[in-house]
Structure formats: structure tokens, C-alpha cells
Phi, psi and omega in degrees: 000149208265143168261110154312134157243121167284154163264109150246176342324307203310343188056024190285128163222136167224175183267104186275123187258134157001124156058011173251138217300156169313291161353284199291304184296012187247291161349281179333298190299347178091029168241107236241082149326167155270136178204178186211276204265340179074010172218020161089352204255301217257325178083007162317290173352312196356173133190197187266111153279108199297292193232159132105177180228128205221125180268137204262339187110203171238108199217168198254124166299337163288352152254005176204109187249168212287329175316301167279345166310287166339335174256332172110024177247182192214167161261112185302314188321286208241356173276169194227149178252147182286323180196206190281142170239188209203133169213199200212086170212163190283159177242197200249122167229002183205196181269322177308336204258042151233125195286120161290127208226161198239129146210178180258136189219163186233130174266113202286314192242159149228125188225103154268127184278340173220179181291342178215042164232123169244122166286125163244116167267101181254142169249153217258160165305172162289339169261054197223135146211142197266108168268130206220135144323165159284155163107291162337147195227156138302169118238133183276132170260145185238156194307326176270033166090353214249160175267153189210096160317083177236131181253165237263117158286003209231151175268176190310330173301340192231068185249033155315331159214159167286122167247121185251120159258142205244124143292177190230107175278073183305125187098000180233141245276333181264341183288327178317288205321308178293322178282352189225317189252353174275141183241167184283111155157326176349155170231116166276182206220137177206095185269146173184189011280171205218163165085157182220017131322093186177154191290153170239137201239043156225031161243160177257002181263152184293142184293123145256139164257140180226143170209148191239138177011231203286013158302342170307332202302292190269002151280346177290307182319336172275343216263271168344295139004269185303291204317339198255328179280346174099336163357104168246015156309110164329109216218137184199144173228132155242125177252141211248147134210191197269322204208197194290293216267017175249004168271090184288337142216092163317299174353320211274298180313325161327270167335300155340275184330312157320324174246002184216110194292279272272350173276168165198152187254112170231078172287157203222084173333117152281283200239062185269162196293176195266326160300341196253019209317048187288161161274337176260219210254178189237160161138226139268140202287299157002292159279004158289306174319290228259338150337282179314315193247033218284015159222126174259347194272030171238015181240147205267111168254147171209110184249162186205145201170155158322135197311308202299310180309323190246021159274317184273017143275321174305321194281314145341287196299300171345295181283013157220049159095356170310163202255142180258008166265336212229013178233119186241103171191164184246116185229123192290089179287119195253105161261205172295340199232069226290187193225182176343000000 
């Protein structure tokens, strides 16, 4: 039988299923707790136990010593409740409430998704979780000091590993480096999560995503993200790329469209191949949206892209009734010594 857990300040309740930790049912539920390593080790979790009886778990006493027990607190992270409880803790509402933290990661995968897209699947120490918005990006510190942007693909429920897609920049020093000389076990350097990029989920109006070549990385998280959440908010994405083979796993969106009415897929050709004997649309992804939407002021956008797609879209969008509150975006910088 499910054990209430009250929330306070917030009066937020939620449900704990058999054996499951405070932590994970308040996650499940869409109430996003402060956490770090998930296994009792770090003591981000802390909180108040209020009310009520709790099996407290397996936990390191430097992070919850008999002093605090003793005061009524607990590590959400691995305690389980007995029956209904009451607890006392801040919740997570914005990008400010997530602590940003410098760690070390291993590269668990190299998965290539297109002829110039590579998945860096990282995996975390074992006393490590990166707590992140969907949507939210890193940076890999690199040994000579210089940063590297990349944003988190995969959401927040499934961080068992970091999923990063690297376009391959010829000439440029760190993507060479991932396409030719990296191997699976490496250790990378990384601060995050990062960014003001993330879904925002107290609004009801429906979405459009415009995503430009690996700008798809943190609209899938988001995408995922609602989908996991239950999210019935009207939600359509167009990914703009050049040619076929730069939609680099279609497949996925696709699949969405199929299992979720409330989505739709509109992928969208500047210059497909002659090979590419495509059928859909063309063009710019921009003048596809406004094809579709030419009134905007009742929707939520959110884009990610090469800078020029998403400047000369805000402004474009702006102008035909988008909310200037309501334009949400990331725009992804390619030098020689490329960025995101």
C-alpha cells in the first residue's frame, strides 16, 4: 500500500510505492528535491523528518551523524517511509536552487548517431549525481584551461550516465580529438549543470521546439523530460538541417510522434540532396513554424541552434505575436576551437 509523504513548506503530496525511497517518489511525482550522489554518501538530500516513521537506509555517517538523527533529520536519498510522513525541506524550482559542482567523469560509450555526430555517454563516480533541468548544458574543462559547452541530451530521470552529441567541426581541436583519438574509459573534468535553457513547467500553453542540427541534444531532454512526466501540453518540433543524413537519429522523434498524440514531428531540408528524393518541407525551419503558426501569441517557443537561426528567429517570431517572455533559447557556438 502507497505511504503519503506531505511536503512542507509547499503542501506538496506525494506517493511512495513499496520500498521506495523518499527521494525517487517525490521525482516520479514531478517534485524536483535537492540531491547529489543518491546513495547516502553526500548530504545534499538532508532534510526534517516532521512526522511519522522512516527506515533511514544506508548512509555514510559523515553524512547524517547520530547528532543529526537525533534533531529529526534524514537523507531522503535512501530513507523509506514506514507509513505516512511529513518532512521539511526546500524544493528545487529554478536553475538557481541546483548547486553547480566541478567533477570528474569516464567515458563509458562513444556511440556514433550520424556521419559527423558522436554520443559521449559519461558515467559519474559511484557517489556522484549531477542534479540538472532538462534542457541545461556542462562544460568539459580541458587541460589548458580553455571550456567546451555541451548540452545534457538525455533528462533528468535517466542520469545513470550523461548523454552529450558532439558534432565533428573539421579543425576544430576538441571535436577532432572525440572523433579520432578518444577512447572508451577516458576521464574528462566537467562543471555544471549550467544554463537558463530548461523547460518551464507552470505554464499550460503549448510549445513549439525549432532545433537546428545537434540543437536537438537538450530539446530531446526536454522532450523526454514531459513525456516521462505525463506533460499534455500541445508540443511539435521542427528540426531544421541541410541535408537527410544531418537528421541524425530521426527515428526517435518519429517514435514519439507514434506513442504520444499530443506531439508532432516536422522535420525541415535547407538543401537536400538530389539522393534524398525528400518529401517533406523545405526551406528555412523558422519560415516553416510561421507557415504553420503565423500567430504566435498564444505559445511557448523554444529554440536551439546556430546563433544567426536563432536571432533572426526571435525577432521574426516577436513579430508575429510571440510574448517576448515566451521565447526560451540556446544558441550554439562554432569557432575554430568550436563550443557546443
Amino acid at each position: 500500500m502507497p505511504y503519503q509523504i506531505t511536503i512542507q513548506p509547499s503542501g506538496h503530496i506525494v506517493h511512495a510505492d513499496d520500498d521506495e525511497t523518499i527521494l525517487a517518489a517525490a521525482l516520479r511525482e514531478g517534485y524536483m528535491l535537492p540531491y547529489g550522489c543518491r546513495n547516502g554518501a553526500c548530504g545534499t538530500c538532508k532534510g526534517k523528518l516532521v512526522s511519522g516513521e522512516i527506515d533511514y537506509g544506508e548512509y555514510q555517517s559523515g553524512a547524517l551523524s547520530d547528532a543529526d538523527i537525533d534533531a529529526g533529520m534524514a537523507l531522503f536519498c535512501v530513507a523509506r517511509p514506514l507509513g505516512d510522513i511529513s518532512i521539511e525541506c526546500r524544493e528545487v524550482g529554478a536553475a538557481k536552487d541546483i548547486q553547480i559542482k566541478t567533477l570528474p567523469c569516464r567515458v563509458h560509450k562513444l556511440e556514433q548517431l550520424g556521419h559527423d555526430v558522436m554520443a559521449l555517454h559519461l558515467k559519474l563516480p559511484a557517489n556522484e549525481r549531477l542534479q540538472f533541468l532538462a534542457g541545461q548544458y556542462i562544460d568539459i574543462l580541458l587541460k589548458d584551461g580553455k571550456r567546451r559547452s555541451f548540452s545534457l541530451a538525455n533528462a533528468p530521470h535517466n542520469d545513470a550516465y550523461l548523454q552529450l552529441h558532439v558534432r565533428h567541426i573539421p579543425g576544430g581541436e576538441f571535436s577532432e580529438h572525440i572523433f579520432t583519438r578518444m577512447k572508451e574509459k577516458d576521464i574528462l573534468r566537467f562543471e555544471g549543470p549550467l544554463g537558463s535553457f530548461f523547460l518551464r513547467e507552470d505554464s499550460g500553453k503549448p510549445i513549439i521546439f525549432m532545433a537546428g542540427g545537434t540543437g536537438f541534444a537538450p530539446v530531446k531532454a526536454m522532450l523526454e523530460h514531459a513525456f516521462h512526466h505525463h506533460v499534455e501540453r500541445e508540443m511539435v518540433l521542427y528540426w531544421g538541417a541541410r541535408q537527410l543524413r544531418d537528421l541524425y537519429m530521426p527515428q526517435l522523434p518519429g517514435q514519439w510522434q507514434q506513442e504520444y498524440p499530443n506531439f508532432t514531428f516536422i522535420p525541415v531540408l535547407s538543401e537536400p540532396a538530389l539522393e534524398d528524393a525528400w518529401p517533406g518541407r523545405t526551406g528555412l525551419v523558422a519560415d516553416a513554424i510561421l507557415q504553420d503558426f503565423p500567430d504566435l501569441s498564444g505559445y511557448q517557443v523554444y529554440a536551439c541552434g546556430a546563433p544567426g537561426m536563432v536571432d533572426a528567429a526571435h525577432k521574426t517570431f516577436l513579430l508575429h505575436g510571440l510574448p517576448e517572455d515566451e521565447f526560451f533559447a540556446d544558441a550554439f557556438l562554432y569557432q575554430s576551437t568550436p563550443g557546443k
